[in-house]
C-alpha positions as CSV (number, residue, x, y, z in Angstrom):
1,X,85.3,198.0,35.7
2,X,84.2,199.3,39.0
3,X,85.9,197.1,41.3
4,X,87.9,193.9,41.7
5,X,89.2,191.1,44.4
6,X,91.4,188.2,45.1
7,X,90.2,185.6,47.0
8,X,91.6,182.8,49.3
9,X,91.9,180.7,45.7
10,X,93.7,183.3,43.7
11,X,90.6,183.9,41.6
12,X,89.8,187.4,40.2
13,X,86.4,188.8,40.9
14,X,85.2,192.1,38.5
15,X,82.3,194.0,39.4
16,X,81.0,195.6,36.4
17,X,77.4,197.2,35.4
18,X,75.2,194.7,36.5
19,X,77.2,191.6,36.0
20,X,80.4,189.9,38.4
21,X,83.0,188.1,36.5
22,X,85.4,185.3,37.7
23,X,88.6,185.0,36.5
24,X,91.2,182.1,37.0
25,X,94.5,182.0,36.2
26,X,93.5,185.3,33.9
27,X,90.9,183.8,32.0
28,X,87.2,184.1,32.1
29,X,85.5,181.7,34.3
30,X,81.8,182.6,34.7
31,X,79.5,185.5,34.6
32,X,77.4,186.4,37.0
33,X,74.5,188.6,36.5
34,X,70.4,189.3,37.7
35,X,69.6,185.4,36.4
36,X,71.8,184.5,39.5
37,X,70.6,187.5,41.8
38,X,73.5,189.9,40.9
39,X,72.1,193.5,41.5
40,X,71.9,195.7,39.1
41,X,73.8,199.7,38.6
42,X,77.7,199.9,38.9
43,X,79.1,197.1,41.7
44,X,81.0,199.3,43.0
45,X,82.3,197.4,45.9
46,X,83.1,193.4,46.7
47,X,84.9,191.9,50.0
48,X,85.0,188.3,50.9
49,X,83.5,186.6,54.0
50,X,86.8,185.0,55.8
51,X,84.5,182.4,57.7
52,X,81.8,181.3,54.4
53,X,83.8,182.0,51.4
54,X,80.7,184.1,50.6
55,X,80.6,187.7,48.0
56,X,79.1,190.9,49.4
57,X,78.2,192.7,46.8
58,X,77.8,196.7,46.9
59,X,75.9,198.3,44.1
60,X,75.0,201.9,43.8
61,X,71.7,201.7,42.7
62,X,70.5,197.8,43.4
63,X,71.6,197.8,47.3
64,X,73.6,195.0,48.8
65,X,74.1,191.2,47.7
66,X,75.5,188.1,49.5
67,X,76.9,185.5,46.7
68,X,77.5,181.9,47.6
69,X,80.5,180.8,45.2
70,X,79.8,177.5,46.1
71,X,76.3,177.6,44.4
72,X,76.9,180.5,42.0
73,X,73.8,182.0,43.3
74,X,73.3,185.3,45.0
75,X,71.1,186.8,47.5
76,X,69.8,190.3,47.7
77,X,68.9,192.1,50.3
78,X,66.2,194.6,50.1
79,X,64.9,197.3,52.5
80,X,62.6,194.8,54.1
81,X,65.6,192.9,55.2
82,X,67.5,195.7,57.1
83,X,67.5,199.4,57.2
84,X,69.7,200.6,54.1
85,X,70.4,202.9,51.5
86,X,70.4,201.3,47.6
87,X,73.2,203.6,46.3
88,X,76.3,201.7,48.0
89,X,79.2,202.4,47.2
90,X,82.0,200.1,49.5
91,X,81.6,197.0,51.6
92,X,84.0,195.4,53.9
């Protein structure tokens, strides 16, 4: 386990190697992992968008993610997008 959060809901979010899981009310809800554009290394960081609801997602090694919980899918962002470094290690 490499990091965790709480959101607005009371779920529990994991970042592990390559793969988020949701927990509710302590029990597994869904996996999350590349098939839904989860990056992949160590996520090593997570913090919750106040105004979408929406994931960032810092991995060191597979850059920066934006998960829509609504859709379960996740978008990363790559080099092209912005100026920044892969190995991430926080968000917020």
């Amino acid at each position: 386990v490499w990091s965790m959060l709480e959101d607005a809901g009371g779920a529990l979010w994991v970042g592990q190697d390559g793969a988020l899981l949701r927990l509710v009310d302590g029990r597994p809800s869904r996996w999350y992992t590349a098939r839904d554009g989860v990056p992949p290394g160590p996520l090593r960081g997570l913090a919750r968008d106040g105004a979408t609801g929406a994931l960032w997602i810092a991995s060191y090694g597979g850059g920066l993610a934006r998960l829509d919980p609504a859709t379960g899918s996740a978008r990363r962002l790559t080099p092209g997008d912005r100026r920044f470094a892969q190995d991430l290690s926080a968000v917020g």
